[in-house]
C-alpha positions in Angstrom: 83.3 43.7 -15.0 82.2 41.3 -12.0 83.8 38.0 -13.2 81.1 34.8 -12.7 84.3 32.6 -12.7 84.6 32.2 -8.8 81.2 32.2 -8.7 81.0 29.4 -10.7 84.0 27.8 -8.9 82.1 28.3 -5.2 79.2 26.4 -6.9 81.1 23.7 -8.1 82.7 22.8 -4.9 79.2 23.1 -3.1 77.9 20.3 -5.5 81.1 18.3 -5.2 80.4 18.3 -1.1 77.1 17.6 -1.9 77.9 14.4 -3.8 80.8 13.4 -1.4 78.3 14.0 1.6 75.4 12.2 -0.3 77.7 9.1 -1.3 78.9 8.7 2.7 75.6 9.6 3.7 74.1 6.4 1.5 77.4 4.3 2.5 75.9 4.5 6.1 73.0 2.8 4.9 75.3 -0.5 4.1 77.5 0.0 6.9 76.9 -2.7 9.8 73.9 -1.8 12.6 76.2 -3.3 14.9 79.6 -5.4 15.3 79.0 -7.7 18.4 77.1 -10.1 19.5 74.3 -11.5 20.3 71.9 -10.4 18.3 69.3 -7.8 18.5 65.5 -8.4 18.5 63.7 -4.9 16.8 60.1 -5.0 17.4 58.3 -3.3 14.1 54.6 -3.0 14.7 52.0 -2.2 12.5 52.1 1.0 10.8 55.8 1.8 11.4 57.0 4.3 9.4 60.9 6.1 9.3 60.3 7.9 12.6 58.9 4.6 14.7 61.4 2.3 13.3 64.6 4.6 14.1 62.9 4.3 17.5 62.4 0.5 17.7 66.2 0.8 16.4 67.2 3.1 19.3 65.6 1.1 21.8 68.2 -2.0 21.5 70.6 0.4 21.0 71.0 0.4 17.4 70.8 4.4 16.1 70.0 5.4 12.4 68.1 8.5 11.8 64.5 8.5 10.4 65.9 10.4 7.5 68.5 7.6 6.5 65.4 5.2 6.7 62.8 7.1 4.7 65.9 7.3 2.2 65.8 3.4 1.5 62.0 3.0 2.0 61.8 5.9 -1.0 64.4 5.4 -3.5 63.1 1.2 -3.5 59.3 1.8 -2.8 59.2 -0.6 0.0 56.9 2.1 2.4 53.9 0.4 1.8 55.3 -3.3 2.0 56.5 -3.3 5.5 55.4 -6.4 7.9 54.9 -5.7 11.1 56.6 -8.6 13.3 60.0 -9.0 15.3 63.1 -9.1 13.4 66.3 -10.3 14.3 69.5 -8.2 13.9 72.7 -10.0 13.7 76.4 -8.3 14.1 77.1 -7.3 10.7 74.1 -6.7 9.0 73.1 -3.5 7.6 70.1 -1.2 7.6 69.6 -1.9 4.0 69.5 -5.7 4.8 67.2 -5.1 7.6 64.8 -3.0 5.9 65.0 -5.6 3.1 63.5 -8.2 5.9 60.8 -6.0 7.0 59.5 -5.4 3.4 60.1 -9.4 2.8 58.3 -9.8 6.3 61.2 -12.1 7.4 60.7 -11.8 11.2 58.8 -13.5 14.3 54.5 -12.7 14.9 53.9 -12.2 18.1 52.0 -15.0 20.1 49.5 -15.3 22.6 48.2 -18.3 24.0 45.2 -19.6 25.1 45.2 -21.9 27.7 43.3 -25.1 28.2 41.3 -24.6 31.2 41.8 -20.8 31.2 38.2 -18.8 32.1 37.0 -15.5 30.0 38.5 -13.8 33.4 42.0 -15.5 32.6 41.8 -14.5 28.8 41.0 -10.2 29.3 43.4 -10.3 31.9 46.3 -12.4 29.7 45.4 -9.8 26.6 45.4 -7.0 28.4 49.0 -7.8 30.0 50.0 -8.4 26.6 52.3 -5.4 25.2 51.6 -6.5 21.3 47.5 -6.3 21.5 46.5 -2.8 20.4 44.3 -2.3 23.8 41.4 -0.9 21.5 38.3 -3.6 23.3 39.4 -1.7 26.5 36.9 0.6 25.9 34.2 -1.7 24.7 31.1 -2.8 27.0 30.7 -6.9 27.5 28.0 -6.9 25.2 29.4 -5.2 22.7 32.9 -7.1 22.8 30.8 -10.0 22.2 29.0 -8.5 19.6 32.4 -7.6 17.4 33.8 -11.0 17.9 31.0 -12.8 16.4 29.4 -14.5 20.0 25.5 -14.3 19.9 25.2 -15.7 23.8 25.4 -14.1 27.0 28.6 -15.4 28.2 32.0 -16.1 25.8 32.7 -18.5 28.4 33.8 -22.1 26.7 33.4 -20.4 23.3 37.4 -20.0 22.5 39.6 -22.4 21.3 42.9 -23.1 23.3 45.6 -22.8 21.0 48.4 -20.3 20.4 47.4 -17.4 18.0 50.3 -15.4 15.9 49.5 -12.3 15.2 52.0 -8.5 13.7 52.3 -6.5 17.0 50.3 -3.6 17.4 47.1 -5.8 16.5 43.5 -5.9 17.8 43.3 -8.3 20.4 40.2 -8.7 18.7 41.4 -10.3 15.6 42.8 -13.4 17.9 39.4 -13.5 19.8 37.1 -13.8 16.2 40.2 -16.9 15.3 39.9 -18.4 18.7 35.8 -17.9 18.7 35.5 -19.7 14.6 37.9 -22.3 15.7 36.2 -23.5 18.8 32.5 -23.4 16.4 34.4 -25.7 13.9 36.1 -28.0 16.0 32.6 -28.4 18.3 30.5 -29.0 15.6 33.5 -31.5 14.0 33.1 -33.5 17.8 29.2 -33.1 17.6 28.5 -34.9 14.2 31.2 -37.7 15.2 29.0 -37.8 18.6 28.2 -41.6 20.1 24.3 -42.1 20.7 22.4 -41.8 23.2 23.9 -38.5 25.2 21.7 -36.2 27.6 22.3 -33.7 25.4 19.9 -31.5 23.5 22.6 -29.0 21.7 26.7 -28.8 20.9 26.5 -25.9 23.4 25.1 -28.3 26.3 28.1 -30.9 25.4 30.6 -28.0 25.7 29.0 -27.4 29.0 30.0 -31.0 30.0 33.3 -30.6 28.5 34.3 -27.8 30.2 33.7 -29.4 33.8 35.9 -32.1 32.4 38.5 -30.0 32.0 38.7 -28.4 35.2 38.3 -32.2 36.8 41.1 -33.9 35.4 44.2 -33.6 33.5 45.1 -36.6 32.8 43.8 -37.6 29.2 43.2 -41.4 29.9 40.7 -40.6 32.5 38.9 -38.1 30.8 36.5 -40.2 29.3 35.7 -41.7 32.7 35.2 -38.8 33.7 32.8 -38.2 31.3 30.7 -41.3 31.7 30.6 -40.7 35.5 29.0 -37.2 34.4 26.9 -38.7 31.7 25.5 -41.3 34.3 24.3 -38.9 36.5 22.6 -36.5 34.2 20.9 -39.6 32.9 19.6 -40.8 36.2 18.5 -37.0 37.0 21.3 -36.8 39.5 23.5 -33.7 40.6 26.7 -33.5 38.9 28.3 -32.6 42.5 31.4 -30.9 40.7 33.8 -29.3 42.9 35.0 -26.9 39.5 31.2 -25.8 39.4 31.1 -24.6 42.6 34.4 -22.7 42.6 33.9 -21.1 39.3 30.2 -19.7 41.0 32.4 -18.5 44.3 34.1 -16.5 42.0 36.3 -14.2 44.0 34.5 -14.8 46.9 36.2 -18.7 46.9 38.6 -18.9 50.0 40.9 -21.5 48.4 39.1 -24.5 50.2 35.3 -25.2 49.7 33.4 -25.0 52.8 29.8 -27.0 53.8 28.1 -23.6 53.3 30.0 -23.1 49.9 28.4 -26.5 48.5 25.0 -25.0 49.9 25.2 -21.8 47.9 22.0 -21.1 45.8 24.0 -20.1 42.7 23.0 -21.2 38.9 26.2 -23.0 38.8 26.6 -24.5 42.0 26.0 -28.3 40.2 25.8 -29.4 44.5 22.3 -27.4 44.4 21.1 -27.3 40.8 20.3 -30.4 39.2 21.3 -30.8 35.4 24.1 -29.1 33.5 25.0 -25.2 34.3 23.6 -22.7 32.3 27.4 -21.7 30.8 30.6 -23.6 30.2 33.0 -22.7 33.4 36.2 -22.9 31.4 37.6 -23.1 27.8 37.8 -27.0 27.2 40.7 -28.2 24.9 39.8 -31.1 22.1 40.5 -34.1 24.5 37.7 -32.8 27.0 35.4 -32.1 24.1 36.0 -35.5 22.3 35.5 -37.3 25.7 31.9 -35.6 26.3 31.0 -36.6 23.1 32.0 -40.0 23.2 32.4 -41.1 27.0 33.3 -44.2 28.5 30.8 -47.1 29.0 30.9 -47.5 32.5 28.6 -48.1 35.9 30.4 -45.7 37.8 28.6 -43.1 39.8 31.1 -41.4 40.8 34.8 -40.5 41.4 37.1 -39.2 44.3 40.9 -37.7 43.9 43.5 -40.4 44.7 46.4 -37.6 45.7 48.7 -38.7 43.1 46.7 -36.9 40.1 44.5 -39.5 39.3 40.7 -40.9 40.0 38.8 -43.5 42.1 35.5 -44.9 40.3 32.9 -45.8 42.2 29.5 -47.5 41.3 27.6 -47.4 44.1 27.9 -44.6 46.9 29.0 -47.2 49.7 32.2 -47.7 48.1 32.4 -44.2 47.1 32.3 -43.3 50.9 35.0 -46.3 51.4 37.1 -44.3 48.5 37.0 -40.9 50.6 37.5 -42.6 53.7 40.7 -43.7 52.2 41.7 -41.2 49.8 40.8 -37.8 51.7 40.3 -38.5 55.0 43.4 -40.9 55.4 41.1 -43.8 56.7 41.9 -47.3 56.4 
């Protein structure tokens, strides 16, 4: 008779293999990523499974299989609570450990900052050099852009709050927009209710108008609110604001790097040299101590203001002196 017993003997030491190869196999899972130093940075974006964290691990030169990975993410049921972010990987710390920070979400958000000052121009163009953003507005028309981040106006310009946004790689760039668009909206209407009386203003959007020239005019904060009553002076009196910033931001492209007598003459909407009043959109994303200073500016007489060289302002009251004050400052006149 055909004896089962070396059958049975063959299948024994397959499962013994089995086991032996099954406990190294999840040994490997505790065994250090990595013995030196410095540490690794593993960037885990959103929806990472096994296969796209092995190759986040891979690209810093840390190798695991997907399998190994889909292995801890199944026997603990942490698939479905992993954080996208950037995690750091120290020498000596396992897979295990570092799966454990992804599902605890124990890592870096990405960032992208909005500058004080920046144009809409500046923004797309920071975005869209940003590796983290998803890309997916790329595609989407002005209009509708707008539309999805929640901006009812023709232009986004002045409508975004300066700050820096943290957000789990691999997100919509729109998602920081819609932040940067409701925290600008808050913080405006904040600085309009708090508003001193009498302003030339007939809106919060008019006062971010004025804001944004002041941030393109100065940056020093203690002048700002000079600046601001100069501005406020002049709309008062039905006088042209006369802002260099105006003027460049209408050039657009076409500005040379040094405004010209035929640049000043331009016909364009926000060529404040040739239109009288406020143009008809913000030229720059003002930051809270341009806003604040719109809305509460300086008592003053002055008229006007010239660039002293050093990063500061000369106020005049009268245009005589203001002549004196260019003589001086730009044209190196006594």
């Amino acid at each position: 008779m055909f004896s089962r017993r070396p059958l049975a003997r063959l299948g024994a030491a397959v499962l013994l293999l089995s086991v032996v190869c099954g406990v190294l196999a999840y040994g490997e899972l505790y065994w250090p990523l990595h013995r030196d130093s410095p540490p690794r940075t593993v960037r885990i974006a959103l929806g990472a499974g096994p296969e796209r964290i092995s190759a986040a691990l891979a690209d810093v030169g840390l190798h695991r299989p997907a399998w190994q990975i889909a292995l801890v993410l199944r026997v603990r049921g942490d698939g479905a609570r992993l954080k996208a972010a950037y995690y750091t990987v120290e020498a000596g710390l396992s897979l295990a450990d570092f799966l454990d920070r992804v599902s605890r979400g124990e890592g870096q958000l990405a960032a992208f900052q909005i500058t004080e000052g920046w144009s809409w121009s500046q923004i797309r163009q920071a975005a869209a050099l940003n590796s983290d953003f998803s890309g997916d507005s790329r595609h989407l028309s002005e209009p509708e852009l707008l539309a999805r981040i929640g901006i009812d106006k023709a232009s986004p310009e002045g409508l975004l709050w300066p700050d820096t946004y943290r957000f789990a790689p691999g997100s919509s760039e729109l998602q920081v927009y819609r932040l940067a668009v409701a925290a600008m909206r808050n913080s405006l209407e904040t600085a309009w209710a708090q508003r001193a009386g009498g302003l030339p203003f007939a809106s919060p959007y008019e006062a971010l108008i004025l804001a944004s020239i002041i941030e393109k005019e100065t940056g020093r904060d203690d002048e700002r609110a000079m600046v601001a009553g100069v501005f406020v002076n002049r709309l008062t009196r039905g006088m042209r604001l006369q802002s260099d910033p105006t003027t460049i931001y209408a050039l657009g492209e076409r500005f040379s790097g040094r405004l010209t007598r035929a640049d000043l003459q331009s016909p364009l909407p926000h060529n404040t040299y040739v239109v009288r009043g406020l143009p008809p959109t913000p030229i720059a994303m003002p930051g809270r101590a341009s806003i604040e200073a719109a809305l509460q500016p300086a008592t003053t007489r002055a008229l006007y203001f010239v660039a002293r060289g050093d990063g500061s302002s000369e106020f005049s009251d009268d245009l005589a002196a203001h002549q004196r004050a260019v003589n001086r400052f730009i044209r190196g006149q006594p």
